[in-house]
C-alpha positions as CSV (number, residue, x, y, z in Angstrom):
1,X,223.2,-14.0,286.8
2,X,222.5,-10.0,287.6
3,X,221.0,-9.5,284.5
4,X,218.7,-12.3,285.2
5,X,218.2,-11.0,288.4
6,X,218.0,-7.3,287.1
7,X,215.2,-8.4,285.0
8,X,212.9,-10.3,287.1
9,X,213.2,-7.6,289.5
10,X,212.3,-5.3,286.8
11,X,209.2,-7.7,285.8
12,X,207.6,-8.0,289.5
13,X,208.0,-4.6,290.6
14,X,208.6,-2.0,287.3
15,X,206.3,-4.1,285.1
16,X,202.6,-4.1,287.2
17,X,203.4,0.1,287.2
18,X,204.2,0.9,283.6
19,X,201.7,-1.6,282.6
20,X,199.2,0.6,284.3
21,X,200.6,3.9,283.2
22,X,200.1,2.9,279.2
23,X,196.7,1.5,279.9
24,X,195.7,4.2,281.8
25,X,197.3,7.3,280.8
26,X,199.1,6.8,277.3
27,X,196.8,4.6,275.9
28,X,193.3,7.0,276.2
29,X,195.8,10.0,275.5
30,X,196.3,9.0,272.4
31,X,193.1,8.0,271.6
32,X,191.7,11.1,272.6
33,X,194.4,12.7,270.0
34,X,192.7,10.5,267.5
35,X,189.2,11.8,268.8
36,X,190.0,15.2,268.0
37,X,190.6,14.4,264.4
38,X,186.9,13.0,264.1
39,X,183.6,13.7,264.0
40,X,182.4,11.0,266.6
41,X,179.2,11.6,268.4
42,X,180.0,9.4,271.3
43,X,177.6,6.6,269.9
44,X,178.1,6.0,266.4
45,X,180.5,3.3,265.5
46,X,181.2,5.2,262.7
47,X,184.1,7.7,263.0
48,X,184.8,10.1,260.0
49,X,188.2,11.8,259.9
50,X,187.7,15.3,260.0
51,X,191.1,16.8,259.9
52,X,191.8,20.3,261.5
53,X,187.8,20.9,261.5
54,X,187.3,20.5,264.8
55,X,190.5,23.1,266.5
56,X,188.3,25.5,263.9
57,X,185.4,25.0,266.3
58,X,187.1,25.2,268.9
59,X,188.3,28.9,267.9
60,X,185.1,29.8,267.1
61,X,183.4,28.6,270.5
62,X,183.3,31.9,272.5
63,X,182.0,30.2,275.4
64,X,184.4,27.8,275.8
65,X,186.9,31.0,275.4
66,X,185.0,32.9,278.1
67,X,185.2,30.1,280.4
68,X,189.1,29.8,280.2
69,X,189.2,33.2,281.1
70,X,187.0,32.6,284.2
71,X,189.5,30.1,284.8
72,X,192.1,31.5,284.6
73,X,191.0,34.4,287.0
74,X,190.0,31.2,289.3
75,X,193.7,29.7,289.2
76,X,195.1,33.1,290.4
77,X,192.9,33.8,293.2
78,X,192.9,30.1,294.8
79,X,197.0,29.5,293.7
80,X,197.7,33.3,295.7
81,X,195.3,32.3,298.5
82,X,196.0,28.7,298.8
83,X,199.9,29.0,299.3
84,X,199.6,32.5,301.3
85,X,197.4,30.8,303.8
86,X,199.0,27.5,303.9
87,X,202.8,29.0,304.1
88,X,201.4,31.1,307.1
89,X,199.9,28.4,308.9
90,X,202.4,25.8,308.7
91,X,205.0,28.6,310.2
92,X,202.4,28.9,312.9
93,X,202.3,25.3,313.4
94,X,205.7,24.6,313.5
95,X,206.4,27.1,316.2
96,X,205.9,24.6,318.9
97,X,202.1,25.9,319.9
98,X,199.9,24.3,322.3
99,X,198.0,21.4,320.1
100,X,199.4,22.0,317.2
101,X,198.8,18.5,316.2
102,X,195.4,18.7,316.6
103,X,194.8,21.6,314.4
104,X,197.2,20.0,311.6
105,X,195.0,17.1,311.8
106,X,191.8,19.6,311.5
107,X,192.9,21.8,308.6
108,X,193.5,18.6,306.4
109,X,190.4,16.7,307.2
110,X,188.3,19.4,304.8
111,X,190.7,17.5,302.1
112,X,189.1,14.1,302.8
113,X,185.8,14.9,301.7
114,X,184.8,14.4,297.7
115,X,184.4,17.6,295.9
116,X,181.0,16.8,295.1
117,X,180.2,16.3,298.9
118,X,181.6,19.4,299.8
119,X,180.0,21.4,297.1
120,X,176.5,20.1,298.5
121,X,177.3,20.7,302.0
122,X,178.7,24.5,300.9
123,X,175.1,24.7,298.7
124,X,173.5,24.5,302.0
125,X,175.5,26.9,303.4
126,X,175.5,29.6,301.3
127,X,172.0,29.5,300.1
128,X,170.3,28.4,303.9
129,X,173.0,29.1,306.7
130,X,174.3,32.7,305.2
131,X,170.6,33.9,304.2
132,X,169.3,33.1,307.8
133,X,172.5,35.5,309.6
134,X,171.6,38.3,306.9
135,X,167.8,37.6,307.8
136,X,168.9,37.6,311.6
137,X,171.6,40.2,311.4
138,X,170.7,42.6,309.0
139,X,173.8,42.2,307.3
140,X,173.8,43.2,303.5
141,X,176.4,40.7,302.9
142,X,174.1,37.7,303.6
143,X,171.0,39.0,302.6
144,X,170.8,36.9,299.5
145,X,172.3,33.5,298.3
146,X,176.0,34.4,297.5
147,X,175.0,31.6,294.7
148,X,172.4,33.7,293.0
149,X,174.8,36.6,292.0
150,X,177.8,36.2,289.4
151,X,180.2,37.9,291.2
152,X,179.5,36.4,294.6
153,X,179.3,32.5,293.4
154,X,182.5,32.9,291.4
155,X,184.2,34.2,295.5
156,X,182.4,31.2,296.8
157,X,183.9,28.8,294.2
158,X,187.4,30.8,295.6
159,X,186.5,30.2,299.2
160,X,185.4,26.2,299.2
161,X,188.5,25.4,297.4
162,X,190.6,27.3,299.5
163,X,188.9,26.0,302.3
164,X,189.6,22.2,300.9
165,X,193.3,22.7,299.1
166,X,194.9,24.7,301.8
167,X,194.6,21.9,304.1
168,X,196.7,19.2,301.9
169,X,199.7,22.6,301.2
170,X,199.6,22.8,304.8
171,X,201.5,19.6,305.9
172,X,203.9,19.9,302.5
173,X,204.9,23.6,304.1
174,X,205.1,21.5,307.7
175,X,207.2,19.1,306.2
176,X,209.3,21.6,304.8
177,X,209.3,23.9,308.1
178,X,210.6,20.5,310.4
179,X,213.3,19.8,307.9
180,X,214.9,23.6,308.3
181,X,218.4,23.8,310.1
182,X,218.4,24.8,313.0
183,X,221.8,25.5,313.0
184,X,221.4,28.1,310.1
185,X,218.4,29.6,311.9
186,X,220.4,29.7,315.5
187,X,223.6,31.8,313.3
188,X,221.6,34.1,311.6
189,X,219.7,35.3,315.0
190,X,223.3,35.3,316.4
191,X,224.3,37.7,313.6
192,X,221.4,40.2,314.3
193,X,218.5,38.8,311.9
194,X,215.1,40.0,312.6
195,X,212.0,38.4,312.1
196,X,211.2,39.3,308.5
197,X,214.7,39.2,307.8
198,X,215.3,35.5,308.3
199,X,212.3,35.1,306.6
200,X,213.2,36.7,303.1
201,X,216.5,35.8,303.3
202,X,216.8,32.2,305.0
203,X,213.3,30.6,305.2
204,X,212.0,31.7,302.3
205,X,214.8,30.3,300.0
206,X,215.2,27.1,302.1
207,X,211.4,26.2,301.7
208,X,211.8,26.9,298.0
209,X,211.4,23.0,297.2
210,X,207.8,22.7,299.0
211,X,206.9,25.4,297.3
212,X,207.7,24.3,294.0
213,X,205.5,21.0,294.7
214,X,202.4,23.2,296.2
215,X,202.6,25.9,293.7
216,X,202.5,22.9,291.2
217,X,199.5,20.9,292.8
218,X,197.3,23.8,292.8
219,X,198.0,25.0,289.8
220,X,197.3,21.5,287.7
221,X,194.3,21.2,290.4
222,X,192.5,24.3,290.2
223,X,192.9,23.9,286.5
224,X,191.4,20.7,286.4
225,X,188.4,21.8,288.9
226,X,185.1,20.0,288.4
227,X,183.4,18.4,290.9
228,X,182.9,21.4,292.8
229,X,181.9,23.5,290.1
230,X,179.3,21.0,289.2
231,X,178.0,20.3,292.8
232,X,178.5,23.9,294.0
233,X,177.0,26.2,291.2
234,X,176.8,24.0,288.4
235,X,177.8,27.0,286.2
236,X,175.0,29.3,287.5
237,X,173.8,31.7,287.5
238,X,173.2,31.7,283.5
239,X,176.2,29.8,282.9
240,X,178.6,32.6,284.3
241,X,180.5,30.6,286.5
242,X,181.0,27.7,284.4
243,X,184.9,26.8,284.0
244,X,186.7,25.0,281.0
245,X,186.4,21.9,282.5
246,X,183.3,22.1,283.1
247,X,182.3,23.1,279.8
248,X,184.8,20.4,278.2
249,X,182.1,17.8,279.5
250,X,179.5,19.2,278.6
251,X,180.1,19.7,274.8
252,X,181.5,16.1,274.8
253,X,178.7,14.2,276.8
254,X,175.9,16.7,277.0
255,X,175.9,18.0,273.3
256,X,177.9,14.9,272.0
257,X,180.6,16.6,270.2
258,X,183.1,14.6,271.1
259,X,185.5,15.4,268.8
260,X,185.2,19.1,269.7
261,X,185.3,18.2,273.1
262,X,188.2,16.3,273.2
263,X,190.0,19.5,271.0
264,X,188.6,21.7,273.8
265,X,190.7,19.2,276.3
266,X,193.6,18.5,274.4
267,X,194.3,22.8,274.3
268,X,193.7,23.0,278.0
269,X,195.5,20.3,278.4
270,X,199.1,22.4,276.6
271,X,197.7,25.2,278.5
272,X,198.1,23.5,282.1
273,X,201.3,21.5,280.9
274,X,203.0,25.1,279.4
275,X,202.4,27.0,282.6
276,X,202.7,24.4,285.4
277,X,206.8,23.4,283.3
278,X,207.3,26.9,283.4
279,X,206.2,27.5,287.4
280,X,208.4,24.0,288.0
281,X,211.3,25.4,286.2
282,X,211.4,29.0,287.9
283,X,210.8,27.7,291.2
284,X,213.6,24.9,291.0
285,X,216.0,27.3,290.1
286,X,215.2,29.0,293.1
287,X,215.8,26.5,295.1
288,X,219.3,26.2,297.5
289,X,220.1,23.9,299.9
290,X,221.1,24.8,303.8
């Protein structure tokens, strides 16, 4: 009788979720595995198997090389910046300020808007708002579109996701800030512990679980950025601040290589997987409990 039970519970509740996982992760996984070993155009019905061909493209594709790299550079500044400014907020707004609610509530909403929304809105910023204060100001730093110049739209690509991510890390670090012992805080300011003490010592190591699971969501999402590239710069100026995501897409849909493409994904895809098991299993051995 509970083994009968066992498995109907299984079917209503297990069933409807691994159902969707197959059809919607495993499933076009391996099919895109499959892609890779083709020459599909994205129309043709006709699929020749190509072998290897296409991961020899894919090494021979500077661009696509060149935008890694970009990305890469992206990853670092908006992982560093992300978790630095989160960490230091959430301490802030655990410390039992005036409206602190509030301001939680404020720094997440930026999280509830599309990427694609807030690249457009950011557009207007940086290429209207910023160019009237440099007009008004005199300021060099605003005097032109921070979109027209390499260097400047790869910081503004930095600054919107910070601006959007940091919200979301925010109430993880909260979460992990309200579940601290108080008890171990209380002893360790009874035993003489200063400020940055406690803090390397104590907090640091007792908040290592939240930041294993931040470290880890901005890493697979600044990876995996698209929407605000696309909406933001769209790879401009001269295709300089176009990342590999972006550039997967466009070599599978735009130039309809899709076999190329999907070797482009599939290796950024072991790229994001290698790094982000690594971060998850340095972090987690970092972790202690109170």
């Amino acid at each position: 009788m509970k083994s009968s039970n066992k498995g109907k519970d299984f079917c209503v509740f297990a069933l409807p979720g691994l159902f969707c996982f197959l059809a919607v992760v495993m499933v076009p996984f391996i099919y895109g595995i499959y892609l890779t070993l083709t020459d599909w155009n994205g129309v043709s019905s006709v699929k020749n198997f190509v072998g290897l061909s296409n991961f020899a493209a894919v090494m021979r594709d500077a661009q696509f090389w060149k935008s890694l790299l970009l990305t890469f550079k992206y990853v670092i500044a908006v992982v560093v910046l992300v978790n630095v400014i989160a960490f230091l907020l959430a301490y802030i707004l655990t410390r039992g300020i005036k409206g602190q609610n509030f301001f939680r509530a404020g720094f997440f909403t930026p999280n509830l808007i599309g990427g694609i929304v807030l690249g457009y809105i950011w557009q207007f910023v940086f290429s209207r708002v910023f160019v009237s204060i440099g007009e008004t100001t005199g300021w060099s730093l605003f005097e032109i579109s921070w979109l027209s110049t390499p260097n400047k739209a790869f910081a503004a690509l930095v600054l919107v996701s910070v601006w959007q991510l940091a919200g979301y890390m925010i109430l993880i670090y909260v979460a992990g800030f309200m579940g601290l012992s108080e008890d171990v805080l209380e002893a360790a300011s009874i035993d003489g512990a200063s400020g940055w003490v406690k803090m390397k010592n104590i907090i640091l190591p007792l908040m290592m679980s939240s930041v294993t699971i931040c470290l880890f969501l901005t890493l697979s999402r600044a990876f995996m950025v698209y929407d605000v590239n696309l909406s933001l710069t769209g790879g401009a100026p001269y295709g300089t601040t176009e990342m590999a995501a972006m550039h997967v897409y466009e070599k599978a849909f735009t130039s309809r290589q899709f076999g190329v493409g999907q070797a482009e994904a599939f290796i950024l895809f072991i790229i994001v997987a290698c790094i982000s098991g690594i971060q998850v299993y340095t972090t987690k051995k970092r972790e202690v409990e109170a």
